[in-house]
Every structure is written in structure tokens, then in C-alpha cells.
C-alpha positions in Angstrom: 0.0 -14.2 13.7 -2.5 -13.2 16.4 0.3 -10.1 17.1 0.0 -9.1 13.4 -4.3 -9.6 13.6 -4.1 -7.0 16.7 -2.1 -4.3 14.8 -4.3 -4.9 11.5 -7.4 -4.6 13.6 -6.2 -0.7 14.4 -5.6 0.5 10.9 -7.4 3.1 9.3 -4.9 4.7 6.8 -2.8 2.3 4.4 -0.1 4.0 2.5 1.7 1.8 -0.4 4.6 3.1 -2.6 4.0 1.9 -6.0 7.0 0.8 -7.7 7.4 -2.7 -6.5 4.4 -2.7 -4.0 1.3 -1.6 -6.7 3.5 -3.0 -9.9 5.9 -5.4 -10.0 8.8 -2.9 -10.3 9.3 -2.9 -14.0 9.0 0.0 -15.8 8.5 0.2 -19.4 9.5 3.6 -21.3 8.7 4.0 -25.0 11.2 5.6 -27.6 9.4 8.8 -27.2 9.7 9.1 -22.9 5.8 7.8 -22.1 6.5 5.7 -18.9 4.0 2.5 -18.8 3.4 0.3 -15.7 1.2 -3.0 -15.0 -0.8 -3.5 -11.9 -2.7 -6.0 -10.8 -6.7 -5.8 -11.1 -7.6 -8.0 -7.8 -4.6 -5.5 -6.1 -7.1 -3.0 -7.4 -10.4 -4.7 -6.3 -8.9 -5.3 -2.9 -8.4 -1.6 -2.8 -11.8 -0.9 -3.2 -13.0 -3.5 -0.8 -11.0 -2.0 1.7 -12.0 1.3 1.0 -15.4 0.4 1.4 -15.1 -0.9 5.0 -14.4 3.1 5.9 -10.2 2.2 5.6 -8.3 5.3 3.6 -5.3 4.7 1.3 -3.1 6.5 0.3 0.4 6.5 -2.4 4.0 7.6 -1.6 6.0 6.9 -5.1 9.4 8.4 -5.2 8.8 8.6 -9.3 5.9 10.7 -11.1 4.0 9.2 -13.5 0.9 10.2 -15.1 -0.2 6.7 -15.4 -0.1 6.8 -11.6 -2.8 9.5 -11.2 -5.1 8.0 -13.7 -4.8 4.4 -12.1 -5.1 6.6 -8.4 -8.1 8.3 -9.8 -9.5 4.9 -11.1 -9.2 3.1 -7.3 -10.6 6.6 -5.9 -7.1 7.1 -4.3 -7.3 11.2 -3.3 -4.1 10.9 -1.2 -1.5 10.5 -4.0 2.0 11.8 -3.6 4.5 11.3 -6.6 8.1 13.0 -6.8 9.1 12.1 -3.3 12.4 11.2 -3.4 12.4 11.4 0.4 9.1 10.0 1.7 8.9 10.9 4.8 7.7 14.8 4.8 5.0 13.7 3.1 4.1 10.8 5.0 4.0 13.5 8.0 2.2 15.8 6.3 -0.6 13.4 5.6 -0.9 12.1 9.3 -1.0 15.2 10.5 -4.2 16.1 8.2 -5.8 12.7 8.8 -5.0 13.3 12.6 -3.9 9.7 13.2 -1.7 8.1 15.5 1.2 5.6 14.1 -0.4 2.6 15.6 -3.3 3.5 13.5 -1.1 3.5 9.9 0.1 0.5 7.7 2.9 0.8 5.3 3.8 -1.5 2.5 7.0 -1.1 1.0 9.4 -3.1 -0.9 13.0 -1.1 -1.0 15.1 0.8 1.3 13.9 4.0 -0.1 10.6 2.9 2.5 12.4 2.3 5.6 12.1 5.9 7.4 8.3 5.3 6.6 7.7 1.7 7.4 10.1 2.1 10.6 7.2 4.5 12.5 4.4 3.1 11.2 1.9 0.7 13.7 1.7 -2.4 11.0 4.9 -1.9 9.0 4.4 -4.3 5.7 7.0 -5.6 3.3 6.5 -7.5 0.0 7.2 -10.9 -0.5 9.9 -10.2 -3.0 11.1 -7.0 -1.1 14.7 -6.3 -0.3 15.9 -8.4 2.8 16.7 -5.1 5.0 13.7 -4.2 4.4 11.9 -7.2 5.0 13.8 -7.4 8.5 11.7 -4.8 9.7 8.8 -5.8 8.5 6.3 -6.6 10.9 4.5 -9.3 7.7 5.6 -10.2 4.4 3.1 -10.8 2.0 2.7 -14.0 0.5 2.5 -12.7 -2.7 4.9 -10.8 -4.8 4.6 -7.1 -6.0 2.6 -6.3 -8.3 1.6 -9.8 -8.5 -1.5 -9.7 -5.5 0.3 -8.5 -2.3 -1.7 -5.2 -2.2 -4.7 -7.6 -2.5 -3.0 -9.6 0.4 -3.0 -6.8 2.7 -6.6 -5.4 2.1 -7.9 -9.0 3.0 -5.4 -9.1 5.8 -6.9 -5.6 7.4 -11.0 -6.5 6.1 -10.3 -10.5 8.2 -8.4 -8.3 11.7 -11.5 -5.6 11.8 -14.1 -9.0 10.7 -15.4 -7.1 8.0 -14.3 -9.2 5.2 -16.8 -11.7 4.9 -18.9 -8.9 4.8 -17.3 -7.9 1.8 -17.2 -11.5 -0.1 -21.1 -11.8 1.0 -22.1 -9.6 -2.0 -20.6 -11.9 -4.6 -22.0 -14.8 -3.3 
């Protein structure tokens, strides 16, 4: 665990994917097209948390969904990149911008759609209930599912390696 701690400690981007990372995976279309997805409210707190210690996140989703912008927008999200069928140019694109090194990035991804991502990434993150290639190169697994507090599992996980999370539970109690 100490391993995991040390990369954690170095990360000042997170990127998630969405389907299956930020919702559970399901996704609920109406008669009329309108896509609908759940995600988790402590995920979202977490986000914010970790956001707050100076930590930037970011979205790779290889669907587009308006829902996903407004829940983006919501979490103050500004790095939010829907349609990528292939994520990796835009993963590039992003570090490039942020003018960060891999050891510096966290990835949390739960199919094999994420592997070119989570393969290069310094702290390479799968979901408890992601695929099992996926979760082989994984450098942690969540203990919580998608969609079900793992993206609130990995926020705390980051705040406890760079010691700021007690700082952020201080203000509640």
C-alpha cells in the first residue's frame, strides 16, 4: 500500500471516464432518445474536496451526453471530453496543456476501452467491479463499485497520500 501512497502523493490531474467509473454503467434511454444516468452524490462531494486541495479533474467518456456537461458543470469539471471513441488523443492533448508529466496523472477506468489511457498514466486506477484485464493493470482497485462511491474512494485516497484530507474533514467537524 505504501507503493500506491507514494504515486497518490504526486498527482495533480485525475481523469475518470464516466460510464462505469462516475455511474454505475447503466444507462437509461426514454421512448423519445433523452439518455439519463445516476451518479453518486459523495462521488460528487469527493470531487469537490479534492478539487479544493489545488488537485484538477478531468472526464474522458467515449459517449456524449448532455446530462454529462450539466453534472460536469455542477462539480466545476472544465476539462470534459465526450465523443471519444478513442481516448487517448485527447488524453494527450490535455497533458500537453496542463504541462504534466505521467507520474503526475491518475486514471480511473473500468473497461478495456481505458487501457491505452490507464497503461501510461503514473497511478493507473480500476474499479472495483471493472473488467478483470483491466483490473490487471491496475495499479489499485477501489473498494467500492462504480457509480456506487469509488470516485469518492479515490479523492480520499489522493487528499490521505498529499495529508491534506483531514484538512478537508476538519470543516464538518
Amino acid at each position: 500500500m505504501q507503493d500506491i501512497l507514494d504515486k497518490a502523493s504526486q498527482i495533480k490531474l485525475v481523469v475518470f471516464d464516466v460510464d462505469g467509473v462516475l455511474t454505475d454503467g447503466s444507462l437509461y434511454l426514454a421512448d423519445d432518445g433523452q439518455e439519463y444516468k445516476a451518479f453518486n452524490s459523495r462521488d460528487g462531494h469527493g470531487m469537490k474536496m479534492l478539487q479544493a486541495t489545488g488537485v484538477t479533474l478531468a472526464v474522458i467518456t467515449g459517449r456524449t451526453s448532455r446530462v454529462v456537461d450539466h453534472r460536469m458543470a455542477s462539480l466545476g469539471i472544465e476539462h470534459v471530453f465526450q465523443g471519444q471513441r478513442d481516448k487517448l488523443p485527447a488524453f494527450e492533448a490535455l497533458i500537453a496543456r496542463l504541462k504534466l508529466r505521467m507520474e503526475q496523472v491518475a486514471f480511473v477506468g473500468d473497461d478495456v476501452v481505458d487501457l491505452p489511457v490507464l497503461r501510461r498514466v503514473g497511478l493507473a486506477i480500476a474499479v472495483q467491479d471493472a473488467h478483470p484485464l483491466v483490473k490487471s493493470h491496475a495499479h489499485w482497485q477501489t473498494p467500492s463499485n462504480g457509480g456506487r462511491g469509488a470516485a469518492r474512494d479515490v479523492c480520499e485516497l489522493i487528499m490521505q497520500a498529499q495529508g491534506k484530507l483531514d484538512g478537508q474533514f476538519k470543516v464538518y467537524l
